[in-house]
N, C-alpha and C positions, 0 to 999 in steps of 0.2 A: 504493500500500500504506500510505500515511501515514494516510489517513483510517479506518485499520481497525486502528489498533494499540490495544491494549488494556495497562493498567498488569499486569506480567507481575512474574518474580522478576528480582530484583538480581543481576549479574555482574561483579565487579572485576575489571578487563583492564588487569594489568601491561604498561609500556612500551608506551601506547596509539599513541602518536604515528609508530612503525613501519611496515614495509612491511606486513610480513601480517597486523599486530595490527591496524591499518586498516580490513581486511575482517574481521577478526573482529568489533570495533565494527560494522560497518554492516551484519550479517547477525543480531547479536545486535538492533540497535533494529530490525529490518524484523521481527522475528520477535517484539514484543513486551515485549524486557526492557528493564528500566532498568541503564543502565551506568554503573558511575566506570571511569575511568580515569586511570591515573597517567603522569605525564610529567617531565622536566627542561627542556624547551627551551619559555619562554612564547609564543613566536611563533607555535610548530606545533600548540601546546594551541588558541592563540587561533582558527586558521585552521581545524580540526578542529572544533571548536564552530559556528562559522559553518558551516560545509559540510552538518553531521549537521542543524543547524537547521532549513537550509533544505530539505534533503531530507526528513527525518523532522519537520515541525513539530510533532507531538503524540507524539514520542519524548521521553525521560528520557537527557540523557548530562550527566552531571557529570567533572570533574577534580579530582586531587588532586597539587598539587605535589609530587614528590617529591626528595631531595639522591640523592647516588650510590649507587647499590647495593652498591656495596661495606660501606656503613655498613651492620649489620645492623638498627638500627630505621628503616631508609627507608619501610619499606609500615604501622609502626604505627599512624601518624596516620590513614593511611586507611581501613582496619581498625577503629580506635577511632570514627572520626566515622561511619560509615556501621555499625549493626548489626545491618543487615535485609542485606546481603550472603549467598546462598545460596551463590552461585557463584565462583570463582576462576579465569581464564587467563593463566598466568602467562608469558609472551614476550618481560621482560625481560631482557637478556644484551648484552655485548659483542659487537657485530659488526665492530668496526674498533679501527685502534691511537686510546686516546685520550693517550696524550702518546710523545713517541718519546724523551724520554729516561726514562720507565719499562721495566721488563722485560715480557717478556713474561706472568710471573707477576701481575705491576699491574695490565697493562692488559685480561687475558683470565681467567687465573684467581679469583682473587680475587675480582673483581665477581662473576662466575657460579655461585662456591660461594657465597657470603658473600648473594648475591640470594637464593636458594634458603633457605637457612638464615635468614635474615631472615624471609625471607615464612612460611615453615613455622611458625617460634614465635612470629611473631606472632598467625597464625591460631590455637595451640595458646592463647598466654593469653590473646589481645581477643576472638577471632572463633570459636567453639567451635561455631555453629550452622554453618558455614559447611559443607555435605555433600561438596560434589566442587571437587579443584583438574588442570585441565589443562593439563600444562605441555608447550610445544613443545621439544625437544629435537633432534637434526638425524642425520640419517644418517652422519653423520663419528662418533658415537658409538658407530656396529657396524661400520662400513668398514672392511676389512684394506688394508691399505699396503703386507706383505707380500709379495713374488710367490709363496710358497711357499704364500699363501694364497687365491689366486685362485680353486677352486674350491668355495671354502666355500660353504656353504646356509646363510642368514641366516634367525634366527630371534629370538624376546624372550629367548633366552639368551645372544646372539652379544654380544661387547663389541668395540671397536675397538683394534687392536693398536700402536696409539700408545704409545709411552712418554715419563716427561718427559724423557728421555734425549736423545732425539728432537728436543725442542722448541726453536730457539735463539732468540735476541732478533732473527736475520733474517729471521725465518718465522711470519710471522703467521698462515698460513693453518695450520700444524699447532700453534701457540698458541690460536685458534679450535675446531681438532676435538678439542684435549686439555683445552679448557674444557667442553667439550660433555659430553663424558666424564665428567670429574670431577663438573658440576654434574649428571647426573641419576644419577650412582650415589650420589651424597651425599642424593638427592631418597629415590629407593627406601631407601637404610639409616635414613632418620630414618621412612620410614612404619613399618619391621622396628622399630624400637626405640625410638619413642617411641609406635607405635601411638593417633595422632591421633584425632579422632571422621570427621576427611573418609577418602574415595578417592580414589586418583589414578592419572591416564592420561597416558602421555605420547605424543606425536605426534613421529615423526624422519621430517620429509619430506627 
């Protein structure tokens, strides 16, 4: 398929360097686009480049360093140097504790609102052409915990009945579903209220 790729539109794919943002990268150049993707670890960039190289040699995949996402201008620079970007996947987020004597609030919240809200206004002042952003989001952000709700019917209206009540600094995994939470209800109120020029779809596998 390498010999049949054609210069297509541009797709920024936050936290390239990931499991599933992986095959997003590699479905995205098999299919034609040119891709940036952003990362923190030079090694996994480095090895990533090589790999996409060698399989796609007449594919387009660029990197863009980025610092933590927690900092809300992490994804400007990317944004700013690239602005032929159409597209947006945005995959970045906390999947593990990164320091354990932070809280749970450091090392899950925070990046994963703070990600979101980064990338949103930035897209809103640098990237304004940019039409659609798809952000993966996770099933722990409609999942009831409950028993009393075990026979719910899941739907785009279901929320996850996590509370941060719930959350302690020894439990990572419901610091993870109450990051998931937070960061795509905070995704949808900035589409409601700042009414951006993109759409946006979120995927909770």
């Amino acid at each position: 398929i390498s010999n049949t790729i054609m210069a297509g539109p541009k797709e920024l794919v936050t936290g390239a360097t990931g499991v599933i943002s992986t095959h997003v990268v590699d479905r995205l150049l098999a299919n034609g686009f040119e891709v940036v993707g952003t990362g923190r670890n030079e090694a996994k960039i480095a090895a990533l480049l090589r790999l996409f190289k060698k399989k796609y040699p007449e594919g387009k995949l660029q990197f863009e360093k980025t610092s933590d996402i927690a900092k809300l201008d992490a994804f400007d620079n990317a944004l700013k140097n690239h602005p032929d970007i159409k597209y947006v996947a945005h995959l970045a987020s906390p999947v593990a504790i990164a320091s354990k004597d932070a809280t749970m609030e450091e090392n899950f919240k925070i990046p994963a609102v703070n990600g979101v809200l980064g990338l949103f206004n930035g897209i809103k002042k640098y990237a304004p052409q940019i039409e659609r952003v798809s952000m993966v989001s996770s099933f722990g952000a409609c999942m009831q915990f409950l028993p009393e709700n075990n026979d719910i019917v899941y739907d785009e209206n279901t929320w996850s009945d996590v509370s941060p009540e719930m959350v302690t600094d020894d439990n990572p995994i419901l610091g993870y579903i109450y990051s998931k939470i937070v960061a795509e209800k905070a995704a949808w109120d900035f589409i409601e209220n700042e009414k951006p020029n993109f759409k946006l779809t979120t995927c909770l596998p």
